[in-house]
Structure formats: structure tokens, C-alpha cells
Steps between C-alpha positions, in 0.01 A plus 500: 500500500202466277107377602148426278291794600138395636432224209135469596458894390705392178258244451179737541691771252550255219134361571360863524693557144415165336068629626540873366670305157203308473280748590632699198421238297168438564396905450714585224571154257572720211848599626632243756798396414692142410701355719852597517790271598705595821812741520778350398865540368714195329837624542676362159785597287267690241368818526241594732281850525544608900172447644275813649486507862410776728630559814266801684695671793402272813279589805632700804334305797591716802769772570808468317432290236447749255811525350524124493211472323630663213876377515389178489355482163742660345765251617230230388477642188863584440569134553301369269524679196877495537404105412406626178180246543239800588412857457423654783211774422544878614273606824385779244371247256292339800082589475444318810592563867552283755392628838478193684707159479156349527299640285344325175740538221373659199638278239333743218667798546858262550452329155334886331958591581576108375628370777547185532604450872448700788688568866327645761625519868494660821742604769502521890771599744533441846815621689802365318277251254343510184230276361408502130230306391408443100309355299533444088179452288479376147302780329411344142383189714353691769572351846803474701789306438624287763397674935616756599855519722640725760793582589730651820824603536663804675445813341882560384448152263152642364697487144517129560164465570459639196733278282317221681126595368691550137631121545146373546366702229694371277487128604144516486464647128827285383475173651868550628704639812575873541867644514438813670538466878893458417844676481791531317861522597762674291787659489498876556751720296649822543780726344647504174545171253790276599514669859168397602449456891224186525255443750249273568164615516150351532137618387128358409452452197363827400854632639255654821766419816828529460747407691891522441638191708901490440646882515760520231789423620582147312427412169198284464323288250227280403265521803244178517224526711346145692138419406382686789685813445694494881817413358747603273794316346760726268823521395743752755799658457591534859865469536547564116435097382183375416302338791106345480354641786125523670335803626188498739240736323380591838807621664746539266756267636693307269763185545731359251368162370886322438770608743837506430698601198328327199255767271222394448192645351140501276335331827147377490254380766285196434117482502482409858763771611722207645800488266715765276665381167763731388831493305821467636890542391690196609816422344476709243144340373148692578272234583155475638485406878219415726468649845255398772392740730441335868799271488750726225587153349614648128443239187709548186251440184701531215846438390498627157809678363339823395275764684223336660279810729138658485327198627113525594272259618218312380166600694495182637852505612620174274636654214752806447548687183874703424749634289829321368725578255630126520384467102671821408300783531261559791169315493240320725481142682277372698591209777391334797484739837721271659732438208523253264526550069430829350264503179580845249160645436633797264584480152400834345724772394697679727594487857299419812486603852329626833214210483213519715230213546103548515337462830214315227837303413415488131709755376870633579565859445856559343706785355654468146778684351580526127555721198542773742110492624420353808166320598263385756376214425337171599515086392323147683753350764623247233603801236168476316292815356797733557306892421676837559318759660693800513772662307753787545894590512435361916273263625598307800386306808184355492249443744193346558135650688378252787219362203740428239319735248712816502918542466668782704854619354751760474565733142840677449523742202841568302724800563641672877163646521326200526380332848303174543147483582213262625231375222270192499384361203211198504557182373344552168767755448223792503436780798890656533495717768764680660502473959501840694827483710677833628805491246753213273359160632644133411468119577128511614394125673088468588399298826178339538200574589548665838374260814 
């Protein structure tokens, strides 16, 4: 989807900046200035200032472009600032223009506003296709960072064009992989507390293009999407038991996942989209049970006496982390994918559930009830460095961007009046912000980056 744009004339413009830099120097030694190291953000735990970066509305190259060109940006922008990593600089701020995607940056007026990065594109359309090409320049350094890329896509997925130049911005200037080309599933409330009807809905990540997929007529709950955002496993209520089931993002149809009378539920694909885990009432006992998809051949993993459910997998499909109450009160193990001993990994105060492992696989995401708060929070797969990051009467359901770096999750206020809602919150516990969705929304699950 993506191509260098002519390297040789990215060659000549770095040259032709590199001669006029020198040039400079030569007429005017009193004020040339030192050298400055390149753009860059560390993403830590501490606190970081958001960096500068400008992001001028993009050329219109052709008819009907023009509103493209300055949708685009916007999106761009949008995108990353919502990180909480830059500052995206008003177009009224601006002292320079850009009339041409070609033409010679000029890096003074850019750092006279401080910024520190800066977008510039241009947009074509031809019949039903778009192409966006960009290009991002270190200002304080002076020169480009990285060729320029284009991309093309049919005009009714220009926003994820845009989410796409957002994800290489970003993994230029932080080292690390975007999250922004993604969705998120959820569940989709309406009507008054306790009588809710629940649907299943998707959206990107900026809650642009949504779709309702289930219409309401059965209960449903805890939605996961596969890495690749084309399936969904959730909990159903067809029939009035609970039933796993999978849903086809694409055309909506759905198929229960174990037939017959036994409930089963909390169902959750593996990495490679081959296998469901999901709990299970059999004789009277809710264990965790393994179910292949091409042959249907179903594996029982536990046999504990309590509540074993909420399993999720390892990135690399070995390992799955879940919730039992087989020590008393609710808390989280970690075993083998295929079964084998479970290790407890919490100890803290309280009670533990709806765990969610890092697509980095360093961290597992976890929510934690006590003393009548609840939190988000996070701890290493062996129960090490356990930190809260959120805290309020309803904090639930955790779930992680494709990149491992931010947490999506649902926020339920006290009283009748109050309906869930969407937030993320990053990993250093900082940037709470609140998801655009059209009314009460609950049980949000990210996919990956979108192939």
C-alpha cells in the first residue's frame, strides 16, 4: 500500500540543504548554529513535555482533492496528540506556507513557532482512489527524517490513510510501532440501567466508523476481537443460556462455538486465530476448555474446584493468563496454553479479574477491586512491579493498543444516572481520555494493527 517516492530527488534535497547549510556558514560565521541532535521521543514511565510538531493543511494535486487535503491533517493531527507525546501547532500560529510538496522547506520560520517536527503532504484523486503522499522533516536538525511515502486506498478509507501516515510519524520520532490504523469492539448500550439492550458495535480508534453488528435482541457480553480485527468472539444470550460464539466482522454472521446444552462463555481467540479458550459449566464445575477451530476437538485445561474463566493468551500463544477463585477470593494464574500447573501471580489487596496480556508480552493488564475503588492496573507476567493506573467507584475490562503502550477500558459512575463509557489511559498511568461513541458504551477489546 505504501512506496519510497523518487529517492534520487530525496538525495539531491538533502544535498541541496546540507550546500545552502554550508553556504550559510561560510558568509555569516557569527551566527551559524551548533549542531543539534535528531528528533526524538523515549517513551518512559516519567514525565515527558509533548513535542511541537506542525502539521500544515496538505496540497490539492488535481480536482477533488481539496477537501482531502485539509481532512487529512486534521485526522493526522488528531491522532497524535491524542498520544499525549506531541502538540500539534494551530494553522494560525504557522508563518510559513507551503505551496508545493516540493519546495525547499524553510526550517527558520518552522523553529521562529518551535516546532520541532513537521508533516507536509499532498493529495491526488483519480476515479474511486486516493493517493497521499508525505513527508516529515526534523526542523531543529534541519533535513528530513527518514523518505518520503505514499499512499492509495479508495477514497471512502481516506481516514485510514490518514491513521496510516500518523503510524509512521510516530514510529519514526519514537523508535516504536504506531496504534492508530486499528479498531475497537464494544458493547453498545441503550435504555435505562438494569434494562439495558446490548449490542455489539465496532469503530477506529478515534470512534470514526461505526458499525452496530448484533441488533439487540440477546444479551451480549465481552466481545474480543482476533489480531486482525475480522473476527469476533463474545459471550451470547441466544436462547437465554450463555453460549461463546464468533461473528464475521464483514458480514455479520455469527455461529455458536460449543453446541449442545452446556454454557459456556468468556471465549478468547489465540494469536494465530486457530483456537478459542473459554469457560465452561460441566458438572457443576466452570473450568477452562480448549477448542480448536478446523477439527472442533475441545481440550479441558483445568480441573480446579472453584471458578476458573477470563483466560487470554500470551502473544506468542504458549502461555495463558486467568482468573480463579480456587484460593478463595478471585485472583490471577498463569499456565501452560495447553495445560499443565498454574502459578498465582497476584498477591495484593483485593480482588482480581478481566486480565488482558501485552502484544510486547511484558506486561498483563488486570482489573482490581477493593475498599470499594476499583482500578486499572498493570504487573510483569510472573506478578512482579504490580502499579495501578486508574481509580474510581467502576473500572473494568482492560485492553491493550496493537503497540502495547496504551490501555483501552470501560468507566461506570455510581447512582441510576450513571452509564459506562470508553477511556484509555497510557501505561505510565498519565493521558486519561474519554472515546467519542454515540451513547452508554462497555467491554471495549482493540485488534491489531489493521492488515
Amino acid at each position: 500500500m505504501s512506496e519510497p517516492i523518487a529517492p534520487v530527488l530525496q538525495r539531491l534535497l538533502v544535498a541541496f540543504a546540507l550546500a545552502l547549510s554550508l553556504i550559510g556558514a561560510k558568509t555569516a560565521p557569527a551566527v551559524a548554529q551548533e549542531a543539534r541532535p535528531p528528533l526524538r521521543i523515549t517513551i518512559t514511565e516519567g514525565v515527558s513535555e509533548p513535542v511541537p510538531i506542525a502539521i500544515p493543511p496538505f496540497i490539492a494535486e488535481g480536482p477533488g482533492a481539496q477537501r482531502l487535503a485539509e481532512d487529512i491533517p486534521g485526522v493526522i493531527g488528531a491522532d497524535l496528540a491524542g498520544s499525549g507525546l506531541f502538540r500539534v501547532l494551530p494553522p494560525e500560529a504557522h508563518l510559513a506556507r507551503i505551496t508545493s510538496f516540493d519546495a525547499r522547506v524553510s526550517y527558520d520560520d518552522w523553529r521562529a513557532i518551535n516546532a520541532q517536527g513537521l508533516v507536509t503532504g499532498a493529495v491526488s484523486v483519480s476515479g474511486d482512489r486516493v493517493t497521499v503522499k508525505f513527508r516529515l522533516y526534523d526542523v531543529f536538525a534541519g533535513q528530513p527524517m527518514g523518505e518520503g511515502v505514499r499512499f492509495s486506498a479508495s477514497r471512502r478509507q481516506w481516514r485510514r490513510i490518514a491513521h496510516k501516515i500518523a503510524d509512521a510519524v510516530f514510529g519514526r520520532i519514537t523508535g516504536e510501532k504506531g496504534y492508530f490504523d486499528s479498531r475497537i469492539a464494544f458493547v453498545a448500550e441503550a435504555g435505562p440501567k438494569g434494562r439495558r439492550i446490548k449490542r455489539i458495535a465496532i469503530m477506529d480508534q478515534d470512534g470514526a466508523n461505526l458499525r452496530y453488528l448484533t441488533d439487540g435482541r440477546a444479551l451480549v457480553l465481552s466481545p474480543h476481537l482476533s489480531a486482525d480485527g475480522r473476527r469476533i468472539v463474545y459471550t451470547s444470550y441466544v436462547g437465554g443460556a450463555p453460549r461463546a460464539a464468533m461473528l464475521d466482522v464483514a458480514t455479520g454472521r455469527s455461529r455458536i462455538l460449543v453446541p449442545g446444552e452446556t454454557m459456556s462463555f468468556a471465549p478468547r481467540l489465540s494469536p494465530d486465530g486457530r483456537s478459542v479458550v473459554y469457560s465452561a459449566i460441566v458438572g457443576g464445575n466452570v473450568d477452562l476448555y480448549r477448542l480448536d477451530l478446523a477439527t472442533g476437538t475441545r481440550t479441558r485445561l483445568t480441573r480446579s474446584p472453584g471458578i476458573d474463566t477470563e483466560a487470554s493468551f500470551s502473544p506468542d500463544g504458549r502461555r495463558i493468563v486467568f482468573v480463579s477463585d480456587r484460593s478463595g477470593s478471585p485472583q490471577l494464574y498463569v499456565m501452560p496454553a495447553a495445560g499443565g500447573e498454574a502459578q498465582r501471580i497476584s498477591f495484593g489487596p483485593g480482588r482480581y479479574g478481566s486480565p488482558a496480556w501485552s502484544p510486547r508480552g511484558d506486561r498483563i493488564a488486570f482489573t482490581r477491586q477493593g475498599r470499594g475503588r476499583f482500578h486499572i492496573g498493570i504487573m510483569r507476567p510472573d506478578g512482579s512491579d504490580e502499579k495501578l493506573l486508574t481509580t474510581s467507584f467502576l473500572d473494568e475490562g482492560p485492553s491493550w493498543a496493537p503497540n502495547g503502550r496504551v490501555i483501552v477500558f470501560f468507566r461506570e459512575p455510581p447512582g441510576e444516572a450513571g452509564t459506562p463509557a470508553l477511556f484509555t489511559v497510557n501505561v505510565n498511568g498519565r493521558n486519561l481520555r474519554r472515546l467519542p461513541t454515540p451513547g452508554p458504551a462497555s467491554d471495549p477489546s482493540w485488534s491489531g494493527l489493521l492488515p
